[in-house]
C-alpha positions as CSV (number, residue, x, y, z in Angstrom):
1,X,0.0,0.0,0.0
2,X,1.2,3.2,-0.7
3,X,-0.6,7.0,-0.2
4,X,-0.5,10.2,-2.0
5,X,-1.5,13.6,-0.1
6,X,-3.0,15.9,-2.8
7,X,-1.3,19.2,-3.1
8,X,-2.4,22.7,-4.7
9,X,-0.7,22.0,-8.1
10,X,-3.1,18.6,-8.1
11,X,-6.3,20.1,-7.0
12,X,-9.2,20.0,-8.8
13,X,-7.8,16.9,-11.0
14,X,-10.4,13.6,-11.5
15,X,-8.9,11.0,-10.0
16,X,-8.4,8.8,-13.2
17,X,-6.5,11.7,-14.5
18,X,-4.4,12.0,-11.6
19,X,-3.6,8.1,-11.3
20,X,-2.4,8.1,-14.9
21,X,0.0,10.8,-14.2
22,X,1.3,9.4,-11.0
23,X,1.6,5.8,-12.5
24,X,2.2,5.8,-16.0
25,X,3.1,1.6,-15.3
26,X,-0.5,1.0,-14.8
27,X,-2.4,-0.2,-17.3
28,X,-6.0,2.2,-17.6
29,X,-7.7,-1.0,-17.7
30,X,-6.7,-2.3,-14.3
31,X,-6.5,1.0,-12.5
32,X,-10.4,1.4,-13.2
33,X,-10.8,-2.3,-12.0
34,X,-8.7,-1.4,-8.6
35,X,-11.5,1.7,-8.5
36,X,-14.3,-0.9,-8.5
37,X,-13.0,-3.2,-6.1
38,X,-12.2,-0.2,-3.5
39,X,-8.4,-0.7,-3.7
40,X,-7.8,2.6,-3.9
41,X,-9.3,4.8,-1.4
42,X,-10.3,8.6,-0.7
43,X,-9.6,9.6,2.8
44,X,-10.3,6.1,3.8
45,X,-13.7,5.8,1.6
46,X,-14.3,4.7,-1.8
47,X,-13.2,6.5,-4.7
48,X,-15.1,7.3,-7.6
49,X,-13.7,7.6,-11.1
50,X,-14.9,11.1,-11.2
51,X,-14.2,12.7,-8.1
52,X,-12.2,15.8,-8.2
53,X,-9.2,15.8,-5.7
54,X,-8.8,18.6,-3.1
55,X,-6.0,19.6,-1.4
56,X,-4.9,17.8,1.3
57,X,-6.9,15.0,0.3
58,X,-5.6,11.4,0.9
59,X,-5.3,8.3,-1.8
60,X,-4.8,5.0,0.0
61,X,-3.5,2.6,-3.2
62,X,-3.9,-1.0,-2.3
63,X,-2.3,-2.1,-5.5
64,X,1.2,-4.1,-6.5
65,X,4.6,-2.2,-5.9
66,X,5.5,-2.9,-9.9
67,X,3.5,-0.3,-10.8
68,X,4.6,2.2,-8.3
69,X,7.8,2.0,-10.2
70,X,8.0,5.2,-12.6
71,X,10.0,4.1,-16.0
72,X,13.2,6.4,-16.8
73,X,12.3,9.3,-18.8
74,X,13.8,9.6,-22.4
75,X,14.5,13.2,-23.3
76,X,16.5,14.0,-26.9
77,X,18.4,16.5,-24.5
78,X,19.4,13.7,-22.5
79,X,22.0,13.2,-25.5
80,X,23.6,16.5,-25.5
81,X,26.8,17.0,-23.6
82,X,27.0,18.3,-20.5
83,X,29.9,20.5,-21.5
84,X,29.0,23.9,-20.8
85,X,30.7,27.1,-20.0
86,X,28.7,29.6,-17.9
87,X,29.8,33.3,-17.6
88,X,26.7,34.0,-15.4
89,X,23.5,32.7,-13.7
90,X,20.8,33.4,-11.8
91,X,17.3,32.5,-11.1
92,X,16.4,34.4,-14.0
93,X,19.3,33.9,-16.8
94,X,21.8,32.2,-18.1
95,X,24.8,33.7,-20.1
96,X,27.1,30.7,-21.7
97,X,30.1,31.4,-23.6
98,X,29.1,29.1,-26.5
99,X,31.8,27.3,-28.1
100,X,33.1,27.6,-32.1
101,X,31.7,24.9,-34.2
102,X,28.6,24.1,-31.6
103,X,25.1,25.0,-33.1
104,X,22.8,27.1,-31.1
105,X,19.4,25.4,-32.2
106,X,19.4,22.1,-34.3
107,X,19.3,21.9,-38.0
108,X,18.8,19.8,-41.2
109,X,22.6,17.6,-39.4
110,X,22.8,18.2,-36.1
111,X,19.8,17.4,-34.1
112,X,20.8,16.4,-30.5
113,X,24.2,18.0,-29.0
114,X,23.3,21.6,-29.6
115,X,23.8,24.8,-27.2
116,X,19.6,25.1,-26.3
117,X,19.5,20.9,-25.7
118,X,23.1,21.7,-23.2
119,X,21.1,24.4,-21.4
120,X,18.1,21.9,-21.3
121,X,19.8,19.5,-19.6
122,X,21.8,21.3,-17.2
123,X,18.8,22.8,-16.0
124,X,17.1,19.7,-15.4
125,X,20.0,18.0,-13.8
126,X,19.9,20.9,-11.3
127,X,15.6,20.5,-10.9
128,X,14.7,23.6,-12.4
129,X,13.3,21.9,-16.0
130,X,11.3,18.9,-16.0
131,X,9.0,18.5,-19.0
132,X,7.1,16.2,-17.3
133,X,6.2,18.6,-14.6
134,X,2.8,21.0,-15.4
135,X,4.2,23.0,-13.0
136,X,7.0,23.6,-14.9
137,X,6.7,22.5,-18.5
138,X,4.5,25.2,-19.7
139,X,8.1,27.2,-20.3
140,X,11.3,25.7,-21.5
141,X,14.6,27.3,-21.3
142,X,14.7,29.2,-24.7
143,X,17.8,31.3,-26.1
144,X,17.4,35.1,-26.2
145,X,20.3,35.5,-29.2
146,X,22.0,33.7,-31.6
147,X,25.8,33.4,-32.8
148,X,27.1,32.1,-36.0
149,X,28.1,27.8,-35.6
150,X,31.7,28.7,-36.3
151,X,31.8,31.9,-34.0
152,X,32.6,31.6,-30.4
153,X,30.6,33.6,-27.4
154,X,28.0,35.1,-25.3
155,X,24.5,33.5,-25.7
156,X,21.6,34.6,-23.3
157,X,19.1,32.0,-22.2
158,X,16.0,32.5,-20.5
159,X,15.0,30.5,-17.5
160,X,11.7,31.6,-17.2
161,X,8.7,33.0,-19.6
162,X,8.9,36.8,-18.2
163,X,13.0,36.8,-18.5
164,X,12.4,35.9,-21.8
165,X,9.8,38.3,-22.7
166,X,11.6,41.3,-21.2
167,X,15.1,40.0,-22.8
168,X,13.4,39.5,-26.4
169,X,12.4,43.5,-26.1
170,X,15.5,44.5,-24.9
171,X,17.1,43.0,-27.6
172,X,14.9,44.6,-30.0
173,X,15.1,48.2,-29.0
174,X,19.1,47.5,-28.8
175,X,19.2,48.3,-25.1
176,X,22.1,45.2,-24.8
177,X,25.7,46.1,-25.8
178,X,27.4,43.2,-27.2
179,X,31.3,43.6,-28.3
180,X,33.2,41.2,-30.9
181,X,36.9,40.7,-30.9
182,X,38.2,39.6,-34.6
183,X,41.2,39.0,-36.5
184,X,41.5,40.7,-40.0
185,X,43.7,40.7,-42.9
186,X,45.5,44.0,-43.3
187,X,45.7,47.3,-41.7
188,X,43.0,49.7,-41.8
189,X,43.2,53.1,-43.0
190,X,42.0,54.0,-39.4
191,X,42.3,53.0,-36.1
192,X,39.2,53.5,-35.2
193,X,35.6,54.4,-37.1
194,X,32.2,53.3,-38.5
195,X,31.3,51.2,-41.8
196,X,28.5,51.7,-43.6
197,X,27.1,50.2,-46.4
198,X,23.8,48.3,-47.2
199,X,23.5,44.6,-46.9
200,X,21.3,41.9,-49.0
201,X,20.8,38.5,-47.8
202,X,20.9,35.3,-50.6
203,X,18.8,32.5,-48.4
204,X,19.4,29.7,-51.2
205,X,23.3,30.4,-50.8
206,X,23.1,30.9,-47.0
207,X,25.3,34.4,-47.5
208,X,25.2,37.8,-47.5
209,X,26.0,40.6,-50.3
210,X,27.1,43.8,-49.2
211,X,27.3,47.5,-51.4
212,X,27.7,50.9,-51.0
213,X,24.3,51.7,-53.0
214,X,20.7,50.5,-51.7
215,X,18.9,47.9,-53.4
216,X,15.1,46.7,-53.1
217,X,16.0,44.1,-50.8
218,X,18.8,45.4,-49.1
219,X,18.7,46.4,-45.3
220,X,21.1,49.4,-44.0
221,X,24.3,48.2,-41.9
222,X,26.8,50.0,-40.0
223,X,29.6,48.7,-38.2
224,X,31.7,50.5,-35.8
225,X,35.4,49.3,-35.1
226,X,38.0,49.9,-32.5
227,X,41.9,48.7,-34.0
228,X,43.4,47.0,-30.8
229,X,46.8,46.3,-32.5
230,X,48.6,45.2,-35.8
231,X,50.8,42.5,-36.2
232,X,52.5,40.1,-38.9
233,X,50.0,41.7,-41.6
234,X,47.1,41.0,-39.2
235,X,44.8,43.3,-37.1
236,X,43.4,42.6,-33.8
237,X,39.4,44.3,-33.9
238,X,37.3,45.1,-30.9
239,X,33.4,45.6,-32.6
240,X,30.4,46.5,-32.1
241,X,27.3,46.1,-34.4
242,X,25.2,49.2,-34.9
243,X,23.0,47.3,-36.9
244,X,22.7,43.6,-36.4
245,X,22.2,41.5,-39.5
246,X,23.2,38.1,-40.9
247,X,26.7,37.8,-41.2
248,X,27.3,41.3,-41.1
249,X,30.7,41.5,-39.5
250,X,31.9,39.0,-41.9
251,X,30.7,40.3,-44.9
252,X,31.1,44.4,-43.9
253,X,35.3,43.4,-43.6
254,X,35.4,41.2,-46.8
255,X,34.0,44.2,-48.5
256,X,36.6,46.7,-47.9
257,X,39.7,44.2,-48.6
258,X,39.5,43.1,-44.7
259,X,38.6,39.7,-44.5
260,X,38.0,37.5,-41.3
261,X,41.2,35.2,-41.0
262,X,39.7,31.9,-41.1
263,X,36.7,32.6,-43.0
264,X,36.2,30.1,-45.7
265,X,32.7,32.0,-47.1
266,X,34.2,35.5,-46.9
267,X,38.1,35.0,-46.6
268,X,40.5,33.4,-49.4
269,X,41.6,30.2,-49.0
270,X,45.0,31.9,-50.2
271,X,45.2,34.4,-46.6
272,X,43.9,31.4,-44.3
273,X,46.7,28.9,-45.7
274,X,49.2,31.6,-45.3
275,X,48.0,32.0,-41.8
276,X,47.7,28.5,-40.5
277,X,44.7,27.3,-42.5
278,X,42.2,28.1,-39.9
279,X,39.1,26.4,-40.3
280,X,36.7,29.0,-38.4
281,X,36.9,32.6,-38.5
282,X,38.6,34.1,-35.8
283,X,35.4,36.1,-34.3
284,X,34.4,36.1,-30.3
285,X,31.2,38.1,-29.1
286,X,33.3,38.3,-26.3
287,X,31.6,41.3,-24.2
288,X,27.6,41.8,-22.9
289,X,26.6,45.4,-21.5
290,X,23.3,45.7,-20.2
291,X,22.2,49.1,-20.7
292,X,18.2,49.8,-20.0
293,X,16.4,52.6,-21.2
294,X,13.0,51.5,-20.3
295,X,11.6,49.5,-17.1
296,X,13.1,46.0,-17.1
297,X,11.0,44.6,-13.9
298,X,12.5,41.4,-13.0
299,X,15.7,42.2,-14.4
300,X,16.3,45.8,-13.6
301,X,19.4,44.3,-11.2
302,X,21.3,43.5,-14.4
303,X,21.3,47.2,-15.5
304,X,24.8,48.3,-15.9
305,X,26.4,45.2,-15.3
306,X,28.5,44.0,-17.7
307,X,30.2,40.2,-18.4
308,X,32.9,39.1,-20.6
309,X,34.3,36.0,-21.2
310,X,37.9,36.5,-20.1
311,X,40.2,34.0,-22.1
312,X,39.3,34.3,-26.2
313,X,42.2,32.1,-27.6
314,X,42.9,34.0,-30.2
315,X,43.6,37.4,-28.6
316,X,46.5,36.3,-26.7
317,X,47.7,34.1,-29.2
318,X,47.8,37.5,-31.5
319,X,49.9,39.4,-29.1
320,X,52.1,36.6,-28.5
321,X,52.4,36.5,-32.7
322,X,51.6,33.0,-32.5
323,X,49.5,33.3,-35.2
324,X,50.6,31.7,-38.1
């Protein structure tokens, strides 16, 4: 015999529906036999299939301890690693310092180890996601930005629906600073400044085309730079997006003879072998600023603060000129 006290989040449940939930080994057609034949009980009375529970109430189950045994939940996040790299947390957020070369959400090749089924699955090895729970499935962890596969850096995820709604409208109205660190081919004609230029995405090519003149489909895109240092024919690039578009630091530096070292869709193969043959482009969003014009509720503790992932591989290894 076991019992179950009823509690607030299973209040006003029939009891067949709250007996399937609780023991997902019994079959329906024997718990509705164990109803008939009084072996489960209702503070100590017979039950009836449609009773609604109340809290506090108490279900006596005079039934075999097989199916008391809960089978072991099979999640697809299950099969992500649990490598993950957290810059900050709270109750409310999550900022991970996503790796090159992992995808942020799934696509047409990579379905199981991606960023969002990591965060998934660190949260419910800690308790605070269990898709089985209605208390807590109605929201999963969701990611608030995205960064390129091959580009390394700060991802926001949001732990609960209200974080995410406030984060998705702080994105929007740009009142979160994010700051890139890159390696270009060249020297700039200034140390510092802004591009512009106008941008046009190609979906069936999965690129970007950028020009000085606007087109029909073309979006405006500036990009303002910062030159850290020059070395060995390479420049070290602190960034921040003014606009943010697909690819647009990528593309913007390709188009004025700058390419990303590393970058095999807007580079030359010719600079990356001369360079090491890097196989990812040597971009980190590498800085988050929070920086709130308007009323972030929950979140107004995070105005001002800022986070930065401290070691980027590259920007030592470019002042070290071990980048070859």
């Amino acid at each position: 015999m076991k019992s179950f006290t009823i509690t607030d989040k299973d209040a006003n449940q029939r009891l067949d529906k709250f007996l399937v939930k609780a023991l997902p080994s019994l079959p329906n057609t024997l718990m509705y036999k164990y109803i008939r034949l009084k072996r489960v009980k209702l503070n100590g009375k017979r039950a009836e299939i449609s009773t609604r529970l109340k809290a506090g109430d108490v279900l006596d189950l005079y039934i075999n301890d097989e199916f008391f045994e809960k089978p072991e939940p099979h999640y697809d996040f299950m099969g992500a690693s649990r490598n993950i790299k957290i810059v900050y947390e709270d109750d409310n957020v999550l900022l991970l310092d996503k790796a090159p070369g992992l995808l942020c959400h799934p696509d047409g090749n990579e379905y199981v180890d991606t960023l969002i089924a990591r965060v998934k699955r660190y949260m419910y090895d800690k308790g605070e996601y269990d898709p089985d729970d209605s208390g807590l499935c109605s929201f999963a962890p969701a990611l608030v930005n995205r960064i390129d596969r091959n580009t390394g850096g700060i991802v926001i995820a949001a732990k609960n629906p209200e974080a995410l709604r406030i984060l998705n409208q702080k994105m929007k109205d740009r009142e979160l600073t994010k700051l890139y660190l890159c390696v270009v081919c060249g020297k700039l004609d200034s140390d510092e400044g802004i591009l512009g230029g106008y941008l046009e995405k190609n979906e069936a090519q999965n690129r970007v085309y950028v020009s000085r003149k606007r087109t029909d489909n073309s979006r405006e895109i500036r990009t303002k730079y910062r030159v850290l240092g020059f070395l060995d024919g390479l420049s070290l690039i602190e960034v921040e997006l003014l606009t943010g578009r697909t690819h647009q630091i990528r593309a913007h530096f390709a188009s004025v003879g700058h390419p990303l070292l590393g970058d095999g869709k807007y580079g030359t193969n010719e600079l990356n072998k001369r360079f090491g043959g890097y196989k990812k482009q040597l971009l980190y969003s590498y800085c988050l600023e929070f920086k709130f014009t308007t009323d972030a509720g929950i979140l107004s503790y995070l105005n001002g603060k800022r986070f930065e992932v401290e070691n980027v591989w590259f920007r030592d290894a470019f002042f070290d000129g071990n980048i070859k």
